[in-house]
mmJSON file of the N, C-alpha and C atoms, coordinates in Angstrom:
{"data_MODEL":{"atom_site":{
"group_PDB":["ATOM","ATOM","ATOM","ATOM","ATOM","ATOM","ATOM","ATOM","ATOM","ATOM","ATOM","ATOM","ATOM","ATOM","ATOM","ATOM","ATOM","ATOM","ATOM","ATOM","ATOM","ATOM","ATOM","ATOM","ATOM","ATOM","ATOM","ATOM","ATOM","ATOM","ATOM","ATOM","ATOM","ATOM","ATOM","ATOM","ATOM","ATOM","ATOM","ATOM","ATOM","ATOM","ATOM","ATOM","ATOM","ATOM","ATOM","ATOM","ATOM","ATOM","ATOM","ATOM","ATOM","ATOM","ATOM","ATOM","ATOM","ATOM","ATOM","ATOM","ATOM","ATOM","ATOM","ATOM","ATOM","ATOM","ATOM","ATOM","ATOM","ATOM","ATOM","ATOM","ATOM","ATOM","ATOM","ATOM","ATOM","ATOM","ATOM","ATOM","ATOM","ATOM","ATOM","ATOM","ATOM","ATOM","ATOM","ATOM","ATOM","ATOM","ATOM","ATOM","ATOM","ATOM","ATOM","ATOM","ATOM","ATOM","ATOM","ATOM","ATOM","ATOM","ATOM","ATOM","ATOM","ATOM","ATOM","ATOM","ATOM","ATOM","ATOM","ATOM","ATOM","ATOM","ATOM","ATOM","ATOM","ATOM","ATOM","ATOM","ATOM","ATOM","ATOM","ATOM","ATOM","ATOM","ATOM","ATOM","ATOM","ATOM","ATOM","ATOM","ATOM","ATOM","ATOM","ATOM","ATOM","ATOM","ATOM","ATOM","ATOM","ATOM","ATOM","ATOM","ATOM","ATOM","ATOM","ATOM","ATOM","ATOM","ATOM","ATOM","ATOM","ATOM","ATOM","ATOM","ATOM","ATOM","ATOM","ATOM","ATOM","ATOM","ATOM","ATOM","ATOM","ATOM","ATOM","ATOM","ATOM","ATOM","ATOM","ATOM","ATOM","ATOM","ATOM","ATOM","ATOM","ATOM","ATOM","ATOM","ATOM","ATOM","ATOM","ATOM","ATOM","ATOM","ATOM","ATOM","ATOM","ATOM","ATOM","ATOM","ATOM","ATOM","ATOM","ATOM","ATOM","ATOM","ATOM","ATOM","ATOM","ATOM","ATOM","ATOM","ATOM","ATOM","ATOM"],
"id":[1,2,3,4,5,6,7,8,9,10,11,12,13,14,15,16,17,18,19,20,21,22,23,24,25,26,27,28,29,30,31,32,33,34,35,36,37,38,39,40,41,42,43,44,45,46,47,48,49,50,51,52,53,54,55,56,57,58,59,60,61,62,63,64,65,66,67,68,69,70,71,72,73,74,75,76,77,78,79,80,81,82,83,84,85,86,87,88,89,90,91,92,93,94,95,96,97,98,99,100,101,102,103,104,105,106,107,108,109,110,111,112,113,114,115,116,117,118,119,120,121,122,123,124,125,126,127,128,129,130,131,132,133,134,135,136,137,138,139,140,141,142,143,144,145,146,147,148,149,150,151,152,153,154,155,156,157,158,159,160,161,162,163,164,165,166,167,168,169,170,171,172,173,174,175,176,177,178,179,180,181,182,183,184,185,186,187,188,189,190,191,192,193,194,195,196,197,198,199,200,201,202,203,204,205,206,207],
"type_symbol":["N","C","C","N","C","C","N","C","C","N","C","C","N","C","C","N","C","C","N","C","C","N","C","C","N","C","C","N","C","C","N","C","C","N","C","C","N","C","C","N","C","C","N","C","C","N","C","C","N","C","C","N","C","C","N","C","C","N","C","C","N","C","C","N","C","C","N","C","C","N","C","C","N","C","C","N","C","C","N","C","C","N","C","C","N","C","C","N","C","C","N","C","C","N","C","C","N","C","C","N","C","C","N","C","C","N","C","C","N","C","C","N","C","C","N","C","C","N","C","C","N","C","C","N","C","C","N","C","C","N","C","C","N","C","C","N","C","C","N","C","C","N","C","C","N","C","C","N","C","C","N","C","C","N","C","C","N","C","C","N","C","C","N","C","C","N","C","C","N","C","C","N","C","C","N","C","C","N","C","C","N","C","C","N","C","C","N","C","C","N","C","C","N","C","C","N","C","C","N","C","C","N","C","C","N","C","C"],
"label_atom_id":["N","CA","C","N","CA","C","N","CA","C","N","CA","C","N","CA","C","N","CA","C","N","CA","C","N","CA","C","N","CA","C","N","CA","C","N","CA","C","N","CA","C","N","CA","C","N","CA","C","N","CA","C","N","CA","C","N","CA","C","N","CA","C","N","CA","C","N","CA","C","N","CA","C","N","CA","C","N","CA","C","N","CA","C","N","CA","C","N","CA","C","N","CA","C","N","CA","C","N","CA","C","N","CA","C","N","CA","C","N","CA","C","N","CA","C","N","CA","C","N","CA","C","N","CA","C","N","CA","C","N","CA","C","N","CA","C","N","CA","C","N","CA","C","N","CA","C","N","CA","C","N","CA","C","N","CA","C","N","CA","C","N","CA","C","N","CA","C","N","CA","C","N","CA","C","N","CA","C","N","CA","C","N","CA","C","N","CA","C","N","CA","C","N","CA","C","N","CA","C","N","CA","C","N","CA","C","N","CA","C","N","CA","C","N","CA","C","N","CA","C","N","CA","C","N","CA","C","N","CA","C","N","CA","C","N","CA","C","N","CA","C"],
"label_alt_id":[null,null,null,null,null,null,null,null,null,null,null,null,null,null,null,null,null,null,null,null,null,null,null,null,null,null,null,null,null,null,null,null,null,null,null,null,null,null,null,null,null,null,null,null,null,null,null,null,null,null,null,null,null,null,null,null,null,null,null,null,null,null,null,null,null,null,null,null,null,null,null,null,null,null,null,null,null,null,null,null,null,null,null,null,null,null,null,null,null,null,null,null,null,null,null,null,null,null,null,null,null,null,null,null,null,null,null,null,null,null,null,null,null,null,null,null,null,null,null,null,null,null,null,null,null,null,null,null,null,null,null,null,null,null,null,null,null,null,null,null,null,null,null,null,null,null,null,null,null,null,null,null,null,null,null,null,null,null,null,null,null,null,null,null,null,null,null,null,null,null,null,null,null,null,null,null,null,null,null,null,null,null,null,null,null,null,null,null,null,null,null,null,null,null,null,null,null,null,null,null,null,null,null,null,null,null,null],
"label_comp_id":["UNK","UNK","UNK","UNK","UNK","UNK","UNK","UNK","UNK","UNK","UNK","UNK","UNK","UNK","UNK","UNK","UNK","UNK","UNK","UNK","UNK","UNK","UNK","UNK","UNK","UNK","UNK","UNK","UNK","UNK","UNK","UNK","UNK","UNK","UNK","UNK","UNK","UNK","UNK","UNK","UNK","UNK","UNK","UNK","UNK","UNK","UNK","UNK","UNK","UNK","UNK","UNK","UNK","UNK","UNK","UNK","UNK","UNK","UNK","UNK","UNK","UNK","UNK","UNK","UNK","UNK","UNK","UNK","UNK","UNK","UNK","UNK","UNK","UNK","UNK","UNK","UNK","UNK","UNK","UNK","UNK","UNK","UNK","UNK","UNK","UNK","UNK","UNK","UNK","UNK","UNK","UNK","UNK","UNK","UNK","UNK","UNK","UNK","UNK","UNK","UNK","UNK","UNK","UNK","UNK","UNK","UNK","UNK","UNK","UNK","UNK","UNK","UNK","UNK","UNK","UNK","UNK","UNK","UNK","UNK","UNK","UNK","UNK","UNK","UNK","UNK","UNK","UNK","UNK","UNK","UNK","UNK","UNK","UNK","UNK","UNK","UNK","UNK","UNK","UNK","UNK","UNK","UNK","UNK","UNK","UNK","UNK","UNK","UNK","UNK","UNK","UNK","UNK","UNK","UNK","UNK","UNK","UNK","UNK","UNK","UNK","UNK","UNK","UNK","UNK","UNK","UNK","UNK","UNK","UNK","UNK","UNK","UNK","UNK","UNK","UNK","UNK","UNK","UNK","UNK","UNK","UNK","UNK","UNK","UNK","UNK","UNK","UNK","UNK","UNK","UNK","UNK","UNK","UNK","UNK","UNK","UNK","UNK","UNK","UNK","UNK","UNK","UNK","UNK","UNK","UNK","UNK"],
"label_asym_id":["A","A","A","A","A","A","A","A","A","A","A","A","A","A","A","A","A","A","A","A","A","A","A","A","A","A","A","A","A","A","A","A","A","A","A","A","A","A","A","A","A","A","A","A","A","A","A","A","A","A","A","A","A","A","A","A","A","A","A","A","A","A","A","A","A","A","A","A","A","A","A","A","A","A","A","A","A","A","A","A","A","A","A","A","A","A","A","A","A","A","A","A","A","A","A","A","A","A","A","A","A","A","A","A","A","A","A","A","A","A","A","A","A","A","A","A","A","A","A","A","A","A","A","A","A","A","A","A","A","A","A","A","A","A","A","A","A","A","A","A","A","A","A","A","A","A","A","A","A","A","A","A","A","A","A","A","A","A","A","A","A","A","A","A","A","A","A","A","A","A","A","A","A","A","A","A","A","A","A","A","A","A","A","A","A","A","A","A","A","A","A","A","A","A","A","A","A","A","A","A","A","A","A","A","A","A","A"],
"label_entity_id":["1","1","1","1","1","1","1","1","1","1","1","1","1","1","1","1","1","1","1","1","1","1","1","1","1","1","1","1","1","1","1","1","1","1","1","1","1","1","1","1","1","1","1","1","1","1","1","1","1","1","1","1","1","1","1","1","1","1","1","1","1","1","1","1","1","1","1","1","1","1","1","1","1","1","1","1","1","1","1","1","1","1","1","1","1","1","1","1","1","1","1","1","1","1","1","1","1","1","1","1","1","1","1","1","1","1","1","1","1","1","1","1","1","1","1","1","1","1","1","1","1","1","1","1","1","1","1","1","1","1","1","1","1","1","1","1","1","1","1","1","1","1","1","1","1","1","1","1","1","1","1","1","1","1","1","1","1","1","1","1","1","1","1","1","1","1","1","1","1","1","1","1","1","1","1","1","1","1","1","1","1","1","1","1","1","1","1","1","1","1","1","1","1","1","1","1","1","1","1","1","1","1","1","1","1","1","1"],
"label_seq_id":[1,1,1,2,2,2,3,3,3,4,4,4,5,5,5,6,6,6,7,7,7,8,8,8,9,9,9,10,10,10,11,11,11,12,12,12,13,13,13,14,14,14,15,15,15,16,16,16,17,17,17,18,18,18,19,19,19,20,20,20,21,21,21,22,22,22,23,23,23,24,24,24,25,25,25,26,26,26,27,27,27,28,28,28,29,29,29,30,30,30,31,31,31,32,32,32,33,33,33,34,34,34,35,35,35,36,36,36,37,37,37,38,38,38,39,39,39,40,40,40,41,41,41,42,42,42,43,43,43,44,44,44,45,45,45,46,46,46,47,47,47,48,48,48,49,49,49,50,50,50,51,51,51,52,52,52,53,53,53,54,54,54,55,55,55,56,56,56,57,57,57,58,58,58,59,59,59,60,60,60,61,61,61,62,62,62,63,63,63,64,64,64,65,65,65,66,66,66,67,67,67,68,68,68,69,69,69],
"pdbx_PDB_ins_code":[null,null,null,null,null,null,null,null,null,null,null,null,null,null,null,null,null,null,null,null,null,null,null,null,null,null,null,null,null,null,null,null,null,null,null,null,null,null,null,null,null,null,null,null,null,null,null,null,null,null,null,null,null,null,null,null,null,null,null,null,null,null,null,null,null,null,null,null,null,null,null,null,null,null,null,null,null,null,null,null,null,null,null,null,null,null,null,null,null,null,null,null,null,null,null,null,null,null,null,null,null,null,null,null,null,null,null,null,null,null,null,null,null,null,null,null,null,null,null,null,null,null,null,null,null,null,null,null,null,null,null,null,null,null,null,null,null,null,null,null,null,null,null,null,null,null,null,null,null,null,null,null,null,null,null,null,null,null,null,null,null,null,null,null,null,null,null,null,null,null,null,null,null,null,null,null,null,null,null,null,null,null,null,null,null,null,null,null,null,null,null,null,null,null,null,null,null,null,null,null,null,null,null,null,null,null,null],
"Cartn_x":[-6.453,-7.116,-6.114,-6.23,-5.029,-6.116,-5.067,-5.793,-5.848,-6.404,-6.095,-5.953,-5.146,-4.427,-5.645,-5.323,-5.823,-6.445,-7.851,-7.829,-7.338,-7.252,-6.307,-7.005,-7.272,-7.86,-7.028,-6.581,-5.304,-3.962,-3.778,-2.614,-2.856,-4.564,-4.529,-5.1,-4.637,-4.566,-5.677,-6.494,-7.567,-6.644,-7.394,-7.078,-7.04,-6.635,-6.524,-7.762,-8.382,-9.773,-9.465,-10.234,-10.174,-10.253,-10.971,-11.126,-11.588,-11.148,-11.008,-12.879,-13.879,-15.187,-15.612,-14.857,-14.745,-14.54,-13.208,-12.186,-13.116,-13.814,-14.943,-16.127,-16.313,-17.643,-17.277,-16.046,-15.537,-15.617,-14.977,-14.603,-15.5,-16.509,-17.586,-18.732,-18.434,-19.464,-18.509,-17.02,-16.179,-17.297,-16.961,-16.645,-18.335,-19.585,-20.811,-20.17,-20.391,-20.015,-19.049,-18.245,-17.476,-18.566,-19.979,-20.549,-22.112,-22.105,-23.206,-22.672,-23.777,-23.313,-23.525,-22.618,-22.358,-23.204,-22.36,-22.821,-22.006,-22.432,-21.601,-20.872,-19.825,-19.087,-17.651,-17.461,-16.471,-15.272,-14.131,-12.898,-11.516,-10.617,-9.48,-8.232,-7.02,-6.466,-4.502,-3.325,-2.674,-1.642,-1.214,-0.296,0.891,1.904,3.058,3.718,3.417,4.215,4.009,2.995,2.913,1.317,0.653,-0.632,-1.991,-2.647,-3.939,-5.307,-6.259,-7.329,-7.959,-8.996,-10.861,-11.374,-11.931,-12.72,-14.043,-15.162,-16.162,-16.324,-16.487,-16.573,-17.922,-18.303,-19.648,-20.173,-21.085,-21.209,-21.617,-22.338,-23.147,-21.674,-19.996,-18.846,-18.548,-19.089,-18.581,-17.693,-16.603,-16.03,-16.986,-16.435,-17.392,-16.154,-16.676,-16.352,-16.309,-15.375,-15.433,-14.476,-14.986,-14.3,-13.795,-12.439,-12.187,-10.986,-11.187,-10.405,-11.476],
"Cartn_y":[-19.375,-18.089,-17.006,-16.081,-14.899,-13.834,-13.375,-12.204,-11.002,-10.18,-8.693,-8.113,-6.623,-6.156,-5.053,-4.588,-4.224,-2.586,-2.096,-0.304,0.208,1.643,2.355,3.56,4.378,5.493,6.24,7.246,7.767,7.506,6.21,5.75,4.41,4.255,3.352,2.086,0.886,-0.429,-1.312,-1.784,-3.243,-4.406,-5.66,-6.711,-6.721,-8.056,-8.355,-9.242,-9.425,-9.245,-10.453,-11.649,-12.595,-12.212,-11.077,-10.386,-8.852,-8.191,-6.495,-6.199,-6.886,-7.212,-6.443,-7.952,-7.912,-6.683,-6.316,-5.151,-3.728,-3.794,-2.318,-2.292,-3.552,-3.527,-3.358,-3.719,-3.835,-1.903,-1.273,-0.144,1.01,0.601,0.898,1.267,-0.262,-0.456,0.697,0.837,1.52,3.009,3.615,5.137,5.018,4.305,4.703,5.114,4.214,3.85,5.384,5.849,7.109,8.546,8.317,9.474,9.145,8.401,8.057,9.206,9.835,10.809,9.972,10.503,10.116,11.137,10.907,11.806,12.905,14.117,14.499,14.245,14.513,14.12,15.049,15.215,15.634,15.249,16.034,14.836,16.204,15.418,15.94,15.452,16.039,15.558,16.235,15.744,16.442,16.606,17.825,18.138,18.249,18.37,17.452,18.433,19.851,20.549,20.427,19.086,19.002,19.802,20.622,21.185,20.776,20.485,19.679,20.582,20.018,21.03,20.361,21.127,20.578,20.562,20.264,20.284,19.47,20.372,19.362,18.997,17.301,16.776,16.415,17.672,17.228,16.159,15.63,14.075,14.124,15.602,15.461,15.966,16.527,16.691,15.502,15.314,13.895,13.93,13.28,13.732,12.971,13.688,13.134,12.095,11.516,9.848,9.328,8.919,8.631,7.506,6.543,4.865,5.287,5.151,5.385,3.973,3.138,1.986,0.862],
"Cartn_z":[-18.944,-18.995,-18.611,-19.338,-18.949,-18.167,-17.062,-16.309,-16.891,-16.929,-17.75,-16.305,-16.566,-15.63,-14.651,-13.403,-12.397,-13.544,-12.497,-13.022,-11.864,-12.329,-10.721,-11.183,-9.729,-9.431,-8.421,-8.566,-7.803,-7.484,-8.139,-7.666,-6.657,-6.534,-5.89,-6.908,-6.784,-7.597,-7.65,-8.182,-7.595,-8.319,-7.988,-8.015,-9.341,-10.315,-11.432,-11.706,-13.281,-13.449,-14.395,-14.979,-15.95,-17.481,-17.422,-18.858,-18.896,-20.194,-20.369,-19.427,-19.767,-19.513,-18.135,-17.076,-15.653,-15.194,-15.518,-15.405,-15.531,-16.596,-16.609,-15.683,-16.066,-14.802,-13.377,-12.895,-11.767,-11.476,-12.786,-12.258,-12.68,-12.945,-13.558,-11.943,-10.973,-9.924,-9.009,-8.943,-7.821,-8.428,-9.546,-9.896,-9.227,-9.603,-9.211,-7.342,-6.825,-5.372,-4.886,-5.44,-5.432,-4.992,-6.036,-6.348,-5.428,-4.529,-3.416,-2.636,-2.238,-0.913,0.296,1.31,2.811,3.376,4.966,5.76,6.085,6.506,6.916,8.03,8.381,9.671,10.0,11.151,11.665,11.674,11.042,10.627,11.452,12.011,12.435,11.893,11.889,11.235,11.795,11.949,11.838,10.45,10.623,9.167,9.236,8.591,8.176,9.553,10.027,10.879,12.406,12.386,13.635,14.314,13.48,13.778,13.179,14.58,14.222,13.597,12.736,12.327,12.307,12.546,12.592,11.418,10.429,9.853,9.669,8.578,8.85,6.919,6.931,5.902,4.846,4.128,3.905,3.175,3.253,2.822,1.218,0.681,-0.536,-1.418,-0.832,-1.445,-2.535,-3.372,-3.954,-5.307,-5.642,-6.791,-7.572,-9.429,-10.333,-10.937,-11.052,-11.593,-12.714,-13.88,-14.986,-15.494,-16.541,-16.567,-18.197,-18.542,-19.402,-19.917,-21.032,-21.414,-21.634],
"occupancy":[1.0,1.0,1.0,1.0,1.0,1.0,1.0,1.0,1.0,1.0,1.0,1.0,1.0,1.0,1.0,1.0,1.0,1.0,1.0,1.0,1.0,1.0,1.0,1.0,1.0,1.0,1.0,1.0,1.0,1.0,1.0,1.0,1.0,1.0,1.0,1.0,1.0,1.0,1.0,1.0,1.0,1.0,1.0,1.0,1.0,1.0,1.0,1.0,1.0,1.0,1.0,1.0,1.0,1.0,1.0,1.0,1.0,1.0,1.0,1.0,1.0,1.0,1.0,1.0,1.0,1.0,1.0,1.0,1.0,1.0,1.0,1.0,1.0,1.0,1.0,1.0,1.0,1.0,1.0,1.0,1.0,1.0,1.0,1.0,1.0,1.0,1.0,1.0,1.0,1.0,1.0,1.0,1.0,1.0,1.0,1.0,1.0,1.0,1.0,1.0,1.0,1.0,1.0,1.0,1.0,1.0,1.0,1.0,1.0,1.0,1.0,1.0,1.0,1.0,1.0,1.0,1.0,1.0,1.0,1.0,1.0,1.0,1.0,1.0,1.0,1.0,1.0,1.0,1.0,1.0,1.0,1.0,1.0,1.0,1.0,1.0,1.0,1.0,1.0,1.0,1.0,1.0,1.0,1.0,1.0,1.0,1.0,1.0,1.0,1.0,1.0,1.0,1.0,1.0,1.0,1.0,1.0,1.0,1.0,1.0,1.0,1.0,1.0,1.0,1.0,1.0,1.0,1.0,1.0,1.0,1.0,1.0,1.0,1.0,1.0,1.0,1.0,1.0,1.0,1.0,1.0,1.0,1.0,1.0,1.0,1.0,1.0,1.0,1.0,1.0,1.0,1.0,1.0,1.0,1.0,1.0,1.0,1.0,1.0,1.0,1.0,1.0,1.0,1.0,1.0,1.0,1.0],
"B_iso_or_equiv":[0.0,0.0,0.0,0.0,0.0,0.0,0.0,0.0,0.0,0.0,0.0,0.0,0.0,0.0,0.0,0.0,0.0,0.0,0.0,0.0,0.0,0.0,0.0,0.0,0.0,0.0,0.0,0.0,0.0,0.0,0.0,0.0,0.0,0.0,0.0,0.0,0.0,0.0,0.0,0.0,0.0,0.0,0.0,0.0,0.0,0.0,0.0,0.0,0.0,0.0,0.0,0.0,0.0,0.0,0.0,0.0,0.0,0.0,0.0,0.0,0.0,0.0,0.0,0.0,0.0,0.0,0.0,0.0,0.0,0.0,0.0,0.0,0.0,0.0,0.0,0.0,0.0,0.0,0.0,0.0,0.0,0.0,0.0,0.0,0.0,0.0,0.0,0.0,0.0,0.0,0.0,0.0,0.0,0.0,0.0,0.0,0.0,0.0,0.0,0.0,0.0,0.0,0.0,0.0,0.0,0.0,0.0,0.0,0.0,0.0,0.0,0.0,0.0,0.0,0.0,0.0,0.0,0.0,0.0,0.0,0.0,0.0,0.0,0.0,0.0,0.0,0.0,0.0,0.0,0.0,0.0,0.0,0.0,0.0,0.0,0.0,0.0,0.0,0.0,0.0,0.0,0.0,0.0,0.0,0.0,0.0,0.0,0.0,0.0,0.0,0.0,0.0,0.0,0.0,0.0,0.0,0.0,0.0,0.0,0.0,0.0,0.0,0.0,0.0,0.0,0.0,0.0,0.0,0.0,0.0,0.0,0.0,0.0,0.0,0.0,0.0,0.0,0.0,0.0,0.0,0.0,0.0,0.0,0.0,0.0,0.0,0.0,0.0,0.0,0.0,0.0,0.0,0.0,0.0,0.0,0.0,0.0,0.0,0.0,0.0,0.0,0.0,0.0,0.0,0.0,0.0,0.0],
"pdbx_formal_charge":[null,null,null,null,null,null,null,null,null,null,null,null,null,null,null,null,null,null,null,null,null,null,null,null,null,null,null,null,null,null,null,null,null,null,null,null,null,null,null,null,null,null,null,null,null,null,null,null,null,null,null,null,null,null,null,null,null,null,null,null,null,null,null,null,null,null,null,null,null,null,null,null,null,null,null,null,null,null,null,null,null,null,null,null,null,null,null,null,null,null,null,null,null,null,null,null,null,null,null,null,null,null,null,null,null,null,null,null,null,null,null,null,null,null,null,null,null,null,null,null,null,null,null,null,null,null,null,null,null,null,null,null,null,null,null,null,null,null,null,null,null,null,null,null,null,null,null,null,null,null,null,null,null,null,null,null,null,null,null,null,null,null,null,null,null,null,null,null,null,null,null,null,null,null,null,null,null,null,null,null,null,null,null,null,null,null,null,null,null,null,null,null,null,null,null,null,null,null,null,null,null,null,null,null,null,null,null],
"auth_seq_id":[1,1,1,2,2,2,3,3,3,4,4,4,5,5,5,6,6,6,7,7,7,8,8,8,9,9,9,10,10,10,11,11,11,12,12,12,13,13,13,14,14,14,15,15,15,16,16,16,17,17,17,18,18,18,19,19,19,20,20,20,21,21,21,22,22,22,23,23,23,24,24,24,25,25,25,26,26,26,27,27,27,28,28,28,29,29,29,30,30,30,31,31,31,32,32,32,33,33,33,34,34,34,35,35,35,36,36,36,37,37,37,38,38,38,39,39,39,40,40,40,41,41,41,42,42,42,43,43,43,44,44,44,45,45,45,46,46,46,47,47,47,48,48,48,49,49,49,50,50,50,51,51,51,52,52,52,53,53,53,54,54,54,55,55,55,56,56,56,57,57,57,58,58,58,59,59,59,60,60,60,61,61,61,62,62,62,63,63,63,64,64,64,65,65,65,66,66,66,67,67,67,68,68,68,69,69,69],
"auth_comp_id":["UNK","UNK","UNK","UNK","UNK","UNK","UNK","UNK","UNK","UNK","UNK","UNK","UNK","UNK","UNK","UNK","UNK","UNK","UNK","UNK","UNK","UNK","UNK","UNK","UNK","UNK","UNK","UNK","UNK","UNK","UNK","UNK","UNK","UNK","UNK","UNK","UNK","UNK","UNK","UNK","UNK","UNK","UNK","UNK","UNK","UNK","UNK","UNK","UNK","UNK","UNK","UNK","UNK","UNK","UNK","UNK","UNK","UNK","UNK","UNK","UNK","UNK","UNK","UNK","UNK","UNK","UNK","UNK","UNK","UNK","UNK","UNK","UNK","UNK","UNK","UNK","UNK","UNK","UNK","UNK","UNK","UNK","UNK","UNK","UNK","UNK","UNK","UNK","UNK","UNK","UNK","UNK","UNK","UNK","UNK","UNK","UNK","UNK","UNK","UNK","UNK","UNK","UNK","UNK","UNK","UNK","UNK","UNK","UNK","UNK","UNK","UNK","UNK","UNK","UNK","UNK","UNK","UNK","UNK","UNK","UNK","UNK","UNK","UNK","UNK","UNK","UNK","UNK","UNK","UNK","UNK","UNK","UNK","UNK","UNK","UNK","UNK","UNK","UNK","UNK","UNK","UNK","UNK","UNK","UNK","UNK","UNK","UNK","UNK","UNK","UNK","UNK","UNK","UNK","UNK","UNK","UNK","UNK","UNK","UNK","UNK","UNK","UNK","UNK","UNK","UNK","UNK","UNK","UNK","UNK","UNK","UNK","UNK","UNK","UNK","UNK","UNK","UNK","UNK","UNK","UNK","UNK","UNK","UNK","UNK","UNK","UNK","UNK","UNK","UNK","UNK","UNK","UNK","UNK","UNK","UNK","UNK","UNK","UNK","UNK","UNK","UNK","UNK","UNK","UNK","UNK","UNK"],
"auth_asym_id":["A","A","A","A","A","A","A","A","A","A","A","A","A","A","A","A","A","A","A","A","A","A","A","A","A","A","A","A","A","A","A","A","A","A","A","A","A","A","A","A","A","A","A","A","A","A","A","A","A","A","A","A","A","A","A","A","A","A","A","A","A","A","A","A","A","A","A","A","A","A","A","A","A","A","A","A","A","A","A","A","A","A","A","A","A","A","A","A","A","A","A","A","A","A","A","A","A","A","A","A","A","A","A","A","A","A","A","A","A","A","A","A","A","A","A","A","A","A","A","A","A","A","A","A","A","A","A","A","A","A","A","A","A","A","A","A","A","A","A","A","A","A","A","A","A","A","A","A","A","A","A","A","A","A","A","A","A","A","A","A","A","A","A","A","A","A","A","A","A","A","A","A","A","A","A","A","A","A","A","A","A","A","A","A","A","A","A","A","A","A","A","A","A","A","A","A","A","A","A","A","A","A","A","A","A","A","A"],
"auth_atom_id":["N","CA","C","N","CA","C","N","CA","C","N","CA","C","N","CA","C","N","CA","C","N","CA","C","N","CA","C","N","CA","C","N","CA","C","N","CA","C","N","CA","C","N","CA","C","N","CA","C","N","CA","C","N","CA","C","N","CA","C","N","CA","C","N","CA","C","N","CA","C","N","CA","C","N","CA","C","N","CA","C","N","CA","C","N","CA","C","N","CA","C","N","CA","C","N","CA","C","N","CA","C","N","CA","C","N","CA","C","N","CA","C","N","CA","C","N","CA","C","N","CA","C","N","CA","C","N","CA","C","N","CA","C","N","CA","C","N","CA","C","N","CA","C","N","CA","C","N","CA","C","N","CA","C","N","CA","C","N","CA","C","N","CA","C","N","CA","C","N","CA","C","N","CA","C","N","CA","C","N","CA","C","N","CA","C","N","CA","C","N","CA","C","N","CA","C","N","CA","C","N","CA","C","N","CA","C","N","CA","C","N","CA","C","N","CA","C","N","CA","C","N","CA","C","N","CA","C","N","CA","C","N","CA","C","N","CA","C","N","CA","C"],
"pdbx_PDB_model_num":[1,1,1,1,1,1,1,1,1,1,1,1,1,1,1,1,1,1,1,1,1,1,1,1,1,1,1,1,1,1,1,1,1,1,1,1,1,1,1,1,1,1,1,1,1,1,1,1,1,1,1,1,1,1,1,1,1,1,1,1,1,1,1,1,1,1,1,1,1,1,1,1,1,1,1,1,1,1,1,1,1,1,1,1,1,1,1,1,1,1,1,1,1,1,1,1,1,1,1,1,1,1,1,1,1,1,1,1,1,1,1,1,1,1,1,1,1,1,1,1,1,1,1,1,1,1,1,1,1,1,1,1,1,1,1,1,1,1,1,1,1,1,1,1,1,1,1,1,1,1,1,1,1,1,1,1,1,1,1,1,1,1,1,1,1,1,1,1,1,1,1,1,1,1,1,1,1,1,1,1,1,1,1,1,1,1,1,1,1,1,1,1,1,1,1,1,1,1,1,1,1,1,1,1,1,1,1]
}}}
């Protein structure tokens, strides 16, 4: 059985899939899972100069999501 190759969303990779099939559905279930709203929450963070910021992360912010291949 040949693997067909990983999908990637930002630059980031998934695993390798048994067929083109797997591979959509796989990235099919991520992009839904993407567009669930959270919660909101409080996020800190520091930046490349050494200065920290507050922000608040709203949970209904969700990117829109799309499976293309």
């Amino acid at each position: 059985m040949m693997a067909v190759g990983p999908y990637r969303v930002d630059g980031v990779v998934s695993e390798t899939f048994p067929s083109h099939d797997a591979a959509r559905r796989a990235a099919e279930r991520a992009a839904a899972e993407q567009r669930v709203p959270g919660n909101t929450a409080g996020i800190s963070y520091e930046d490349k100069d050494g200065r920290w910021h507050d922000e608040l992360s709203d949970g209904h912010d969700r990117p829109i999501t799309d499976v293309k291949g």
